[in-house]
Phi, psi and omega in degrees: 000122185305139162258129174324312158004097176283156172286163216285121164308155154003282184253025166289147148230186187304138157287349150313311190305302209288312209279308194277306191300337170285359182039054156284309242182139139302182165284322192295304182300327168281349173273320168299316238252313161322283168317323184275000179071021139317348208233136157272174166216116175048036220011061175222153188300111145348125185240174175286157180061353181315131172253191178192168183282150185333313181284006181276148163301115256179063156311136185236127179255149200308011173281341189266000225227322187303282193319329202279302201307339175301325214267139218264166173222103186268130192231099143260144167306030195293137192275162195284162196091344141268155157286154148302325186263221188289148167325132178219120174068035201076007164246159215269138177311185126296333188296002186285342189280340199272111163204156184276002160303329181258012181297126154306088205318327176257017155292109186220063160302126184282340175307133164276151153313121203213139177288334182311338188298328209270352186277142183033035181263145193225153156305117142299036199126156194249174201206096185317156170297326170310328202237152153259194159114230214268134187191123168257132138230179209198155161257020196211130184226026153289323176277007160265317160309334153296326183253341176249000181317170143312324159289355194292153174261340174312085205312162172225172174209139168217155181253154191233099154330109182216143150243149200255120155277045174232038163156201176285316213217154157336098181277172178321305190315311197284325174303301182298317160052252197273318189306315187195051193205036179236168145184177211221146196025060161075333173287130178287150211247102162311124189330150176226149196265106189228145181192177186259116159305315132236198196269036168194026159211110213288174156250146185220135155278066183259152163216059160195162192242087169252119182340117236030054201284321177284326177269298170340300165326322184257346165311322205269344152231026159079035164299142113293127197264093169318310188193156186189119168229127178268142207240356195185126166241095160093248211224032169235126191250132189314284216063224191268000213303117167292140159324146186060352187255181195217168145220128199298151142334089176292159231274329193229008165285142181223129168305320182255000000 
């Protein structure tokens, strides 16, 4: 069977790519959105996998602008003992948490709570079984791509409990270090805003996440890390937030 399609220019591309590089869309959300015949191209209905040119017209219809405004952004308090993703080796997700028994009694967000919220909701980024504190999840997956991309820019702040064993104190050299003078499997570690909180707890400013980065990072000037919460993901705050509850993402809060 012949594709209806005319060929492609050159420098066409997928219209998921055009839609997600235009921040119209995730990619997941521009293949949904494609399918469901929401999306035009040069005002003709858009097919999967269709490419098209840089310079294309790219309609979106406003049902699909609906669906998306449903979809929820959850800020939990996660406690040491859960994972961020899926279950693993017998500990329980974060995502366990989101029941409505566990809503943070002064979130007074008029949404309501629906097991529908829980379809596709993922961790933006991990938060180890060891540390609590700001843990996103999300349905949107435009705000996963902001806070977990390759590119994010998106500060995280965390306070670090540490104890040091080579002397009385940190010295300075080892303080510059952590700021901008490491790096971990050979990769250099993008600069960082590190200082003492008090007098046994550093603050780390970061804006990238590599795995266990911050207790690796103090291993590596002989630090021990005692306890680590992260308190801030971009211009969004742990706050009063109680440990194990939760609360949605408001209407007029932005990571950036």
């Amino acid at each position: 069977m012949n594709d209806p399609r005319p060929a492609d220019p050159a420098n066409a591309v997928r219209v998921a790519k055009l839609m997600t590089e235009r921040g119209l869309a995730s990619r997941r959300e521009s293949d949904a959105w494609i399918e469901a015949g929401w999306v035009k191209v040069n005002g003709q209905p858009a097919v999967l996998g269709q490419r098209a040119t840089p310079d294309a017209v790219i309609d979106i219809d406003p049902r699909a602008r609906t669906e998306q405004a449903e979809r929820v952004t959850v800020l939990i308090h996660k406690p040491v003992g859960l994972v961020s993703g899926q279950a693993e080796d017998g500990y329980a997700p974060a995502a366990s948490l989101f029941t409505a028994t566990n809503r943070w009694n002064a979130d007074k967000l008029a949404r309501k709570f629906h097991s529908g919220q829980l379809r596709g909701l993922a961790p933006a980024g991990r938060l180890d079984i060891d540390s609590t504190g700001l843990l996103v999840l999300t349905q949107d997956g435009r705000i996963a791509k902001l806070l977990i991309g390759d590119e994010s820019q998106v500060e995280k702040e965390y306070l670090v409990r540490v104890a040091y064993g080579r002397g009385p104190k940190l010295p300075d050299e080892d303080l510059q270090r952590l700021r901008r003078g490491l790096e971990l499997d050979g990769v250099r570690l993008r600069p960082a805003r590190v200082s003492w909180a008090n007098e046994d707890q550093l603050r780390f400013v970061l804006r990238e996440g590599r795995k266990r980065q911050i207790r690796r990072m103090c291993e590596l000037v002989g630090l021990q890390v005692l306890g680590l919460k992260r308190v801030r993901i971009g211009s969004v705050v742990l706050g009063q937030l109680p440990v194990g509850q939760w609360r949605y993402l408001g209407p007029h809060e932005r990571f950036i």
